[in-house]
N, C-alpha and C positions, 0 to 999 in steps of 0.2 A: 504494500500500500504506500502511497507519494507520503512524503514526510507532513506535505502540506496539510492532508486531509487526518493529521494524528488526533487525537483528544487533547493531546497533554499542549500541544502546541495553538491548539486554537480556544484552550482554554487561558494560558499565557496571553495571546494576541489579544484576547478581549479584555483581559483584568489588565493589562497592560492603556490600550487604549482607553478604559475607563478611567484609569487614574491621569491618561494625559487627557481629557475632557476636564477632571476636575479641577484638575492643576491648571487649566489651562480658563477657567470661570473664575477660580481665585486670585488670577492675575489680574482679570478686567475687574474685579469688583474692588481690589484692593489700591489699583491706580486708579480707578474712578474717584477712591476717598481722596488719595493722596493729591489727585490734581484738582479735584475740587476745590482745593484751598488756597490752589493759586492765581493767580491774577490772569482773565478773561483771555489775554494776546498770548499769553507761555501754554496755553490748556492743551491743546492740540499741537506744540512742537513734541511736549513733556511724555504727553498719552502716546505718541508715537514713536518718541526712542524708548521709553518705557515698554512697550510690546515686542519691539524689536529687540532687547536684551533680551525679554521674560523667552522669546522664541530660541534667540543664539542660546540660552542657557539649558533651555529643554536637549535644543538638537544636540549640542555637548553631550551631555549625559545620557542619552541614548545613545551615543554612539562609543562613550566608555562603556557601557552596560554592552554595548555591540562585542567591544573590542575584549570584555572580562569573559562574555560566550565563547568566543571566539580559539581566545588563548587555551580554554579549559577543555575545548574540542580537539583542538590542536597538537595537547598534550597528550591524548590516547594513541593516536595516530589513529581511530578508526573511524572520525567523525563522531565518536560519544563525548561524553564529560568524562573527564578524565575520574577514575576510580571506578567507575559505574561497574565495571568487572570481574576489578583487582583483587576482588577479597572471595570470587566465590569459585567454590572449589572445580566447580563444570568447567571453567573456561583454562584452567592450568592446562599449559603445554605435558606432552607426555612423549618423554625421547621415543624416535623411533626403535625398532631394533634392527642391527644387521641384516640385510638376507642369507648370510650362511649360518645366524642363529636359528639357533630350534631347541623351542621349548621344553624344558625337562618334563617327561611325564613318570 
């Protein structure tokens, strides 16, 4: 199955984008307040590099949360999180044997 259509990953995608919804309301409401109290001519330069930070600082941080995915992927080499299979005992290599070995019976 595509990785897209996983559970765990489209449950991520929405709690993810629901917290940048919220985050992203509590920016306008809290420069609403703050430029509210400034003088009529500063309102709309203020509210607008003000959203453009609040934006620059969102995309940042998604893209270190990208870059910490990333790394931890990276470090399995198999495309997982790294550890994800390190501790269980199915996945342990098991030497080959020789072919001119044979089994004691």
């Amino acid at each position: 199955m595509s990785d897209i259509l996983k559970l765990e990953l489209l449950i991520g995608l929405l709690s993810l984008t629901a917290m940048e919804i919220v985050l992203g309301i509590d920016n306008v409401v809290f420069l609403s307040i703050l430029v509210g109290k400034l003088p009529p001519e500063k309102q709309r330069k203020v509210r607008l590099v003000g959203l453009a930070l609040a934006l620059l600082a969102q995309l940042a941080l998604l893209f270190i949360i990208a870059l910490i995915g990333g790394h931890r992927k990276l470090a399995s080499g198999r495309g997982e999180p790294a550890g994800a299979r390190s501790h269980s005992p199915m996945h342990r290599r098991i030497p080959s044997c020789p072919s001119n070995h044979r089994p004691r019976t």
